[in-house]
N, C-alpha and C positions, 0 to 999 in steps of 0.2 A: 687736376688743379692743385696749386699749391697757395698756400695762406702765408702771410709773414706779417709779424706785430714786430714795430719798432720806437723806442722811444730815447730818442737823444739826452746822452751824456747821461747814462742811465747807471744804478750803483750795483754793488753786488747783491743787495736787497731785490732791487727790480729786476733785476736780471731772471733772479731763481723764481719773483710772482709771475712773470712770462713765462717759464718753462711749466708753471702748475698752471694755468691758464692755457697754455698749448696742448697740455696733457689733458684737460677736461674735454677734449677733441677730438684729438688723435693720438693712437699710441706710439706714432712714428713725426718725432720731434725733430728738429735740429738746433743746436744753437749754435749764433756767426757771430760774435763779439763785435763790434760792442753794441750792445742795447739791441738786439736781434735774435729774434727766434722764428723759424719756420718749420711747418709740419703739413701732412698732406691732407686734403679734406678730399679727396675722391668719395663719393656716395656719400657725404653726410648731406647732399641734395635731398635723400628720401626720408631724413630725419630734421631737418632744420628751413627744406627750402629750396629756392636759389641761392645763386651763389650771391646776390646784395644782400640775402637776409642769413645768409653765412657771416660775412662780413659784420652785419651786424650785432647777430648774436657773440662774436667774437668779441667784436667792441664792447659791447655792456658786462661782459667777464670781467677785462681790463679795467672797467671803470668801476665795478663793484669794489673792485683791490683799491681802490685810489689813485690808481695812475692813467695818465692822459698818452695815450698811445695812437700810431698813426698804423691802420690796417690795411693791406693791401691782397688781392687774392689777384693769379697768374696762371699760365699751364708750363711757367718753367721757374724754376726755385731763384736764379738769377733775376729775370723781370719782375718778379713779385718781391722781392729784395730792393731795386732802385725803385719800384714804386711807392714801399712802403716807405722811402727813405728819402722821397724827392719828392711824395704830393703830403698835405695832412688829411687829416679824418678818413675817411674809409673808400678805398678803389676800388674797383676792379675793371680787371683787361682783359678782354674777352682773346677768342683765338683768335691770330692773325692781325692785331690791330695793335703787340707790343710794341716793335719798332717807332709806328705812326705816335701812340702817346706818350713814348718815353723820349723823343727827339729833343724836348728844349730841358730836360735837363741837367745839370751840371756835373760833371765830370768823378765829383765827390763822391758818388752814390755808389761808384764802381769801386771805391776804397785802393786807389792805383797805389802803387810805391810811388813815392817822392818823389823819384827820378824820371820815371815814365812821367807823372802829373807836370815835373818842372819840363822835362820835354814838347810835349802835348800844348802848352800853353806859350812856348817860342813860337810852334810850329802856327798860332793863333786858334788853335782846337779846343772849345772852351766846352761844349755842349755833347751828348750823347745822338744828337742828328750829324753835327758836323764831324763828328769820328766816326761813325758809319760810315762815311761815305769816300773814307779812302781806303784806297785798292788793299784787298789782303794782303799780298803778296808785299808789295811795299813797306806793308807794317810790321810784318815779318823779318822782313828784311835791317828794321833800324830799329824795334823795339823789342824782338825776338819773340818766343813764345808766349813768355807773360802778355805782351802786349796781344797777339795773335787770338788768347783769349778773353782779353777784355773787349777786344776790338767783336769780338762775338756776343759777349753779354750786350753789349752797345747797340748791338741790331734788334735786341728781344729775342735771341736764337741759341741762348744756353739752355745745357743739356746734361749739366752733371745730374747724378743721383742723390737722393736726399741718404746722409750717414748721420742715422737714430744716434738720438743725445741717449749716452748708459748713465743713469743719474742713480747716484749713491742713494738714493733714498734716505736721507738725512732729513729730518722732520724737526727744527732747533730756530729757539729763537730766543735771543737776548734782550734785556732791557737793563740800563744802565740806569741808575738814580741819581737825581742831582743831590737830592738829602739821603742821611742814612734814616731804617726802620729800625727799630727796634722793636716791636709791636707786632704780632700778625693780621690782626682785623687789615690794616690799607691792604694786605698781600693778596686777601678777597678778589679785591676789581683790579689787581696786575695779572693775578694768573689767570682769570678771568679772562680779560682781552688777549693775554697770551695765546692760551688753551683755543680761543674762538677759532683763531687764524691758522693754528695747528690744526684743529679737525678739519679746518676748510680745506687745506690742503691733502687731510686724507681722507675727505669724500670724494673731491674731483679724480685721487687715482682708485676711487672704491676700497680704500684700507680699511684699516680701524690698527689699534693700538694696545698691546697686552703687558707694557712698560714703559712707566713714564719715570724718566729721573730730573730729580729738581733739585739744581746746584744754589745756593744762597751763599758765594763767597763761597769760602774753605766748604762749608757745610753739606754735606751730599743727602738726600734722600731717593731713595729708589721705591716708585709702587707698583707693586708684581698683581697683575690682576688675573683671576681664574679666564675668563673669557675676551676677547678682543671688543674693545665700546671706542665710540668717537665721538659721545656726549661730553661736549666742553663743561655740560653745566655740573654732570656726576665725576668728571675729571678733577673739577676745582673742590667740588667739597671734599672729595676721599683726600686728595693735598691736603688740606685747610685740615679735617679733621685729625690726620698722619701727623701734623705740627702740631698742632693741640697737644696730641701725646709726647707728641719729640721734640720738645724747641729747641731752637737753633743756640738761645744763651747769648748771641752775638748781635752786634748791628747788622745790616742788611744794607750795602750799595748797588749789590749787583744780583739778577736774577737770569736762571739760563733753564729752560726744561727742553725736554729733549724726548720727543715719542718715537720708541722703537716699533716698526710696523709690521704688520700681521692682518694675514685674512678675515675679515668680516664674518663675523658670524652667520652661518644660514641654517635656520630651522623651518623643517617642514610640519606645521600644526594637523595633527587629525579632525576629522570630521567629530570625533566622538571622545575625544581624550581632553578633561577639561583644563582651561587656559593656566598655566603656571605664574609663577611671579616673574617679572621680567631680573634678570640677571643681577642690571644696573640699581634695582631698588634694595636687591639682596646684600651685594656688597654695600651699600649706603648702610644699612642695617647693622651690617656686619661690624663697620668701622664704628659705629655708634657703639655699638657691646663691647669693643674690645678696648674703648674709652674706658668705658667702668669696670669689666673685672679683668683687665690686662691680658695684650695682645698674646701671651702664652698660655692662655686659659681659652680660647677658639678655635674651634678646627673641628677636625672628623678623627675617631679615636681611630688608632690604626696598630695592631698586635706586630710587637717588636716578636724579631728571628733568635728569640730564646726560650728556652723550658724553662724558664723563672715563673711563676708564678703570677699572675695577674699584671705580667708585663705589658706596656703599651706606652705610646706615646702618642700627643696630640699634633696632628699634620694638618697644614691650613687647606682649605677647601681647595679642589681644582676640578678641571673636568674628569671625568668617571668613563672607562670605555666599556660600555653596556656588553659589548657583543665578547666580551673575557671576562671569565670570575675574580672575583675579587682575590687578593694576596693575601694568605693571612703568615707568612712567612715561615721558614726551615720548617723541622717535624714537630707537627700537632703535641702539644701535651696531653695531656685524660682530663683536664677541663677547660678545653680551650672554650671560650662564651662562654663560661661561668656555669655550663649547664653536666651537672653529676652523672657520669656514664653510669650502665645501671647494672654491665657487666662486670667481672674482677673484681668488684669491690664489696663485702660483705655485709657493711651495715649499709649499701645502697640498696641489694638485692633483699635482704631481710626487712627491713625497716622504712626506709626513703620511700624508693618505689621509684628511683630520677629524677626527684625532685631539683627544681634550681637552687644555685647557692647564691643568696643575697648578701655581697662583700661591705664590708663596714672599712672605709676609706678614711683616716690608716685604719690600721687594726687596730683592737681596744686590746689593751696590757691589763693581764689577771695573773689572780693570784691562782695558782692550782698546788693539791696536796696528792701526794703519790703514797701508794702500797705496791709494792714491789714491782714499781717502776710505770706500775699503771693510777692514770688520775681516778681519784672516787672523790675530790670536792674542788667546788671552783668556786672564785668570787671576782664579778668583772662589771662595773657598769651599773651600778643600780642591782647588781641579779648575782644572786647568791645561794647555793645548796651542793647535797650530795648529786654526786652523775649517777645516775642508775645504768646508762650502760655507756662503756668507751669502745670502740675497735679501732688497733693500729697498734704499732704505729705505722706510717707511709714514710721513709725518708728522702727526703730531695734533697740536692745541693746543686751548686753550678757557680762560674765565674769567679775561681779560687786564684785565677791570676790577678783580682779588680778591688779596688776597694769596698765594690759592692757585692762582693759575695756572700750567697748566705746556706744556713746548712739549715735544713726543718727538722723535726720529726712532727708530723700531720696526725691527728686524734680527730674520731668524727663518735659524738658525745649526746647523751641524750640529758637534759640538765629540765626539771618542773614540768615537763611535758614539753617540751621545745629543743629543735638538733640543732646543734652547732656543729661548727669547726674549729678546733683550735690547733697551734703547733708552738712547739717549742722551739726555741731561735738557739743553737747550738753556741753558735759567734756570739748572743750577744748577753748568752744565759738567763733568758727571760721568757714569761709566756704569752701569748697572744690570742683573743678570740678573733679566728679571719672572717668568720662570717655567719648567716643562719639560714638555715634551708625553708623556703616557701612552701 
């Protein structure tokens, strides 16, 4: 059995709500221009029904969208087409009784060429009973094959295949303004009702959405989200709050968001693993924090592929593949994690014992005094005295092709009863306490 929604003089609008409405059904769609779509419902009997409560349920899709559509169900894609397109409200033809109900009517439903129809209507052939009922062979003959097969839909005896609509997957939708905005509060309840009609349409194909780009005029924003969500209502705030940080600066006539589609998230919860925060309340969170201390001060720390020194950079969240270790990039330094090897290094094996080194972000600049090239006093920060013991120096450098290059020589100090670390900055002729050990 086959299903077809049709609704006369229908827009490009209506058009694409019939194809999301035939796909809440079936994954095997057609579309026949104009204002036509058909798809198969074979077995949706053991999920929905008969086929009049097939029909119905179709019906009430259509009319949830706002549009007034005529439905028609069939066992061939041609009769279920003029039915839908020659009775209103909702049909259906059972097997064997196409012919009989399709007989009065009009000619129109078969969508002939002009010529065949201006023909057809000398010959006083107005009706899909009275074109039945002349000889094939005849009609063959003076209307040729086109006609040959009209003359077949006309009896309820077509037979073509249904050929699946490849739909772009294009999730877009405009709203023109008659006033300009300037303001963002109205944008609330536009992308609001935008957003609504977008997720509806990627429930019905099971989507969801891990980029949504929203054009305001010239102005683009794009929001990259860690996980796929089709919450209209966490859509419009992360927007709303994304503008809060970014305004536009400009009026506002024209609005266009645009959801790139992506698989639904599925998590399977343990019996014993307890319940997490849900994703969409995270990111809501998220965009809250990055209102007050700026969106480059949020992420997950992530160790940059260099031997510098307390290298990293902040990367915004995304999803984590549990079942590979983490990257901590090119070859390890001797304190990659900030934590003191306790081998090679002398005042670590003497004195530390591996203790962590707690980094002072930046460094604090002191004054240090040398005897023969080794510090015996420092003064940095509130804290001032002789070193009772220094070891090193350690020298680093790296990234002499960069503006940011730098050259160390590394002291590890034992200053009032408490270790530091300090080094001296080659490039920049200065001293620095980097840190102090826990």
């Amino acid at each position: 059995m086959f299903a077809c929604i049709y609704i006369p003089n229908a827009s490009n609008d209506a058009q694409t709500a019939l194809l999301d409405c035939a796909a809440a059904f079936s994954p095997r769609v057609q579309t026949v221009p104009p204002g036509t779509v058909v798809f198969d419902v074979e077995g949706l009997e053991r999920l929905f029904g008969s086929y009049s409560e097939i029909a119905s349920k179709v019906a009430e899709a259509v009319c949830a969208r706002g549009l007034e559509a005529h439905v028609a169900l069939a066992s061939n894609i041609d009769a279920a087409v003029c039915a839908a397109r020659g009775f209103g409200g909702i049909t259906v033809l059972n097997r064997g009784t196409e012919a009989k109900r399709l007989c009065d009517l009009p000619l129109a439903v078969l969508s002939p060429s002009p010529e065949i129809l201006e023909t057809l209507e000398r010959w006083g052939v107005r009706t899909l009973g009275a074109f039945a009922k002349l000889p094939t062979v005849d009609v063959s003959a003076r209307l040729g094959q086109e006609g040959v097969e009209l003359h077949k839909r006309a009896r309820g005896a077509g037979s073509r295949p249904l050929v699946s609509h490849v739909d772009p997957l294009r999730f877009v939708d405009v709203i023109e303004l008659d006033y300009e905005i300037v303001t963002i509060e109205p944008l609330t309840f536009i992308l609001s009702r935008m957003l609504d009609g977008i997720c509806a349409r990627l429930r019905s194909r099971n989507l969801a959405t891990h980029e949504v780009r929203l054009a305001l005029g010239t102005y683009v924003r794009v929001l990259n989200l860690p996980l796929p969500v089709r919450n209209p209502k966490v859509l419009a705030r992360l927007l709303i709050l994304d503008l809060e940080a970014h305004p536009p600066g400009v009026g506002i006539r024209r609005v266009e968001i645009e959801a790139v589609p992506a698989k639904p998230r599925v998590v399977q919860n343990g019996l014993f693993v307890p319940m997490s925060p849900e994703p969409e309340k995270l990111e809501l969170t998220l965009a809250r924090v990055k209102a007050v201390v700026g969106e480059e001060n949020v992420g997950a720390a992530e160790i940059e592929d260099t031997h510098r020194p307390d290298a990293f950079r902040v990367k915004k969240f995304g999803v984590v593949n549990e079942s590979s270790p983490p990257k901590l990039g090119g070859v390890p330094s001797r304190r990659r994690g900030g934590v003191v090897p306790t081998r090679n290094h002398p005042v670590c094996s003497d004195f530390f014992g591996g203790f962590a080194l707690r980094r002072f972000r930046p460094p604090l600049e002191a004054t240090v005094q040398l005897r023969n090239s080794t510090p015996i006093w420092i003064a940095f920060h509130g804290v001032h005295g002789p070193i009772g013991t220094a070891r090193g120096p350690w020298r680093t450098s790296g990234d002499w092709w960069r503006p940011t290059m730098w050259d160390h020589e590394e002291w590890d100090i034992e200053v009032l009863d408490a270790l530091y670390r300090i080094y001296f900055d080659v490039h920049m002729d200065r001293w620095y306490v980097e840190g102090v050990y826990d």
